[in-house]
C-alpha positions, -999 to 999 in steps of 0.1 A, spaced: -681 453 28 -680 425 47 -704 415 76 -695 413 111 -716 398 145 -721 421 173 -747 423 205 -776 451 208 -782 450 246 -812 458 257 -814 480 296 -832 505 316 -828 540 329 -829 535 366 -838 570 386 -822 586 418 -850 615 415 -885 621 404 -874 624 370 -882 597 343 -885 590 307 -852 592 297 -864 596 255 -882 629 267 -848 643 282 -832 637 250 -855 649 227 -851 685 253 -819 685 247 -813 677 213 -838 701 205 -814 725 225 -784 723 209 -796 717 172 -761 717 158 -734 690 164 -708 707 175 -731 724 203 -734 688 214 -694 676 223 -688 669 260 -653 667 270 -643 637 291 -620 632 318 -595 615 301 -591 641 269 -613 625 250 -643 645 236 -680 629 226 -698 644 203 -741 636 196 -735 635 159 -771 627 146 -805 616 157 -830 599 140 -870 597 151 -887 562 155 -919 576 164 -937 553 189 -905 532 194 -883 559 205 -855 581 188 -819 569 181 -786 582 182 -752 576 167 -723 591 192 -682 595 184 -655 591 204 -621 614 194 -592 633 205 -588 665 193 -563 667 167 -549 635 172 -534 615 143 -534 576 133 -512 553 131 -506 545 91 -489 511 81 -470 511 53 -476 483 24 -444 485 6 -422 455 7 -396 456 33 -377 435 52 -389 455 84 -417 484 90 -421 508 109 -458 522 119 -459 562 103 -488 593 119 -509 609 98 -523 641 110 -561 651 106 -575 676 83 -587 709 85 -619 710 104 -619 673 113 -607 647 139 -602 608 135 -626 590 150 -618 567 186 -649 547 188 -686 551 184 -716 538 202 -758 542 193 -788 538 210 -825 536 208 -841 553 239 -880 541 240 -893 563 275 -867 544 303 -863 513 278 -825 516 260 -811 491 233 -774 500 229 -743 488 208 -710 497 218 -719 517 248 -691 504 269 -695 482 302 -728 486 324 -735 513 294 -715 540 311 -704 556 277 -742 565 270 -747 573 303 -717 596 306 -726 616 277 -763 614 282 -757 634 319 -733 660 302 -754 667 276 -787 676 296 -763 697 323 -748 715 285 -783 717 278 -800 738 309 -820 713 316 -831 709 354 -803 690 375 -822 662 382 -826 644 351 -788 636 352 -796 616 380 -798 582 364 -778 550 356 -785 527 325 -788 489 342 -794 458 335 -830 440 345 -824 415 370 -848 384 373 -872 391 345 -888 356 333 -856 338 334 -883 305 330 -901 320 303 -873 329 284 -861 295 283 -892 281 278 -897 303 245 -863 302 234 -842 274 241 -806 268 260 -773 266 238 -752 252 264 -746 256 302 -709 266 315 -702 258 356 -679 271 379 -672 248 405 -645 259 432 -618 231 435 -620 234 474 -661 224 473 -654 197 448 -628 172 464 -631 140 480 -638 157 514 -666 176 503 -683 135 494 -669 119 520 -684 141 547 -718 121 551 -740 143 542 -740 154 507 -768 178 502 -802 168 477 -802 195 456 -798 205 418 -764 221 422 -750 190 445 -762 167 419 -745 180 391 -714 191 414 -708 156 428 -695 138 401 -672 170 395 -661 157 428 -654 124 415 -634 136 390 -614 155 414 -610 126 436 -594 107 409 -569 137 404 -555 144 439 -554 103 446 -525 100 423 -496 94 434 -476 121 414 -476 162 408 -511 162 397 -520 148 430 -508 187 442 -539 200 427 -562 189 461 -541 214 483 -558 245 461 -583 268 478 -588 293 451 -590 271 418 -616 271 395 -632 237 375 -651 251 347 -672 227 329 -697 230 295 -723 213 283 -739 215 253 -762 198 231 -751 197 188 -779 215 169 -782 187 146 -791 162 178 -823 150 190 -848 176 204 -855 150 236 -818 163 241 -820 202 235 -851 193 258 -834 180 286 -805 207 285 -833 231 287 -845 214 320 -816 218 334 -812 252 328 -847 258 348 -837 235 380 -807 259 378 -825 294 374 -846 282 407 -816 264 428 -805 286 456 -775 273 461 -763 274 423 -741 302 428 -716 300 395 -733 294 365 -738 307 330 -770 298 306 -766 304 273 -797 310 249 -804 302 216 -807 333 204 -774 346 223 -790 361 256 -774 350 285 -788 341 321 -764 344 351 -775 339 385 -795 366 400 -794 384 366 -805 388 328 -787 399 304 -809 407 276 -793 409 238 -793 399 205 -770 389 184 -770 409 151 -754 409 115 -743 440 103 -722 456 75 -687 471 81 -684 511 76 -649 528 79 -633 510 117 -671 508 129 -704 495 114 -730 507 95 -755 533 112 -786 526 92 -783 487 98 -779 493 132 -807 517 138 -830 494 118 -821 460 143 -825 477 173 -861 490 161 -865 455 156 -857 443 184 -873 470 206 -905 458 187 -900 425 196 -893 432 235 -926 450 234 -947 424 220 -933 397 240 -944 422 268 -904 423 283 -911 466 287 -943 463 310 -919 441 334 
């Protein structure tokens, strides 16, 4: 099979009670309702989820592997025989079976969680995790949690250690005209020094005398910028890229930016998202489980030593 790249996210489970350690829970519950089909929770939507096997990591958690379906609904089959047109045919599941949706898995080390596929802001896991403990018996407080992101955790360090990719800017078209310049009093600061020639460039736009020139009477337009430094260029370069990446992290009035790492974590103002970017080996319409499992022990590992779970 072949490979395919995909992001293990690493986030935390953030309490609303005096309940924590979120691995504890799920070992309760598990424990609970031994077999897998004890451990389906039906969704809003008519979807069902079921916890279809858990694997122990000893002192780096335990991980599951979750599966989205409808019950009893088919899939779509194309047809491979030559044709001048096709139509898409359904086949229907088996006996004792359902096609699966999606998937998602997760490594749950105490409140630390690496996830793949768990949906935005993690609210697959989340979702599921909350039925399950309330199918479960256990005590109506440990569903009160969300799965976050960590803002603010050694956005300095981080690049320091590992190096920017490229920088992507989001300058409003309203803040970068010739106004904004010819005002008097530019302000000194990080963001105004790299916005200002954007303002230039926009001043050259809206001084033409033609359509483009239209373009200066936007308020809500967006000038979106990268920069980047080739792998194969000097390190004095990737050195200075990585400067600016740390004037921006500690600029206060940088409010649209995007850092990206060399390793594929990204750094956006006021937060950090923390992933890794992963190689793993197609299974069925999903990826393998055992790969997965065995990177995001891996990279739990590697938050740990680099001390990112005593933040």
């Amino acid at each position: 099979m072949a490979l395919v790249s995909r992001f293990i996210e690493y986030r935390r489970a953030l309490w609303f009670s005096n309940e924590s350690n979120l691995e504890r829970h799920l070992r309760s519950a598990w424990a609970a309702r031994p077999n897998n089909t004890q451990r389906i929770i039906e969704r809003s939507d008519g979807a069902s989820v079921m916890g279809l096997r858990l694997e122990d990591f000893g002192d780096l958690g335990v991980a599951i592997h979750c599966a989205k379906y409808v019950e009893r609904q088919g899939v779509g089959v194309v047809g491979m025989t030559e044709s001048d047109a096709a139509d898409l045919s359904e086949r229907a599941p088996g006996n004792a079976e359902n096609f699966l949706n999606s998937d998602f898995m997760a490594i749950v080390n105490g409140d630390h969680v690496v996830t793949l596929n768990a949906g935005q802001n993690a609210a697959s896991l989340r979702s599921y995790l909350q039925g399950l403990f309330r199918l479960s018996g256990l005590h109506e407080d440990t569903s009160k949690f969300d799965i976050v992101r960590i803002a603010d955790v050694g956005q300095l360090e981080r690049i320091e250690a590992i190096g920017t990719a490229s920088i992507g800017l989001n300058v409003a078209i309203d803040e970068a005209t010739a106004g904004v310049v010819a005002d008097g009093s530019p302000r000194r600061s990080m963001w105004s020094g790299l916005t200002q020639p954007l303002s230039n460039l926009i001043e050259g736009v809206i001084g033409r005398d033609d359509k483009a020139s239209q373009i200066g009477n936007s308020q809500k337009g967006t000038l979106k910028v990268s920069i980047n430094v080739p792998k194969g260029d000097l390190e004095a370069a990737r050195s200075g890229l990585d400067g600016i990446a740390e004037a921006l992290v500690q600029e206060d009035e940088a409010e649209d930016f995007v850092i990206n790492l060399r390793n594929g974590e990204t750094i956006r103002p006021g937060e950090m998202s923390v992933k890794k970017l992963v190689r793993l080996e197609r299974s069925s319409n999903t990826v393998d489980r055992h790969d997965v499992w065995a990177e995001m022990a891996t990279y739990m590992r590697e938050l740990e030593n680099s001390g990112h779970l005593e933040i």
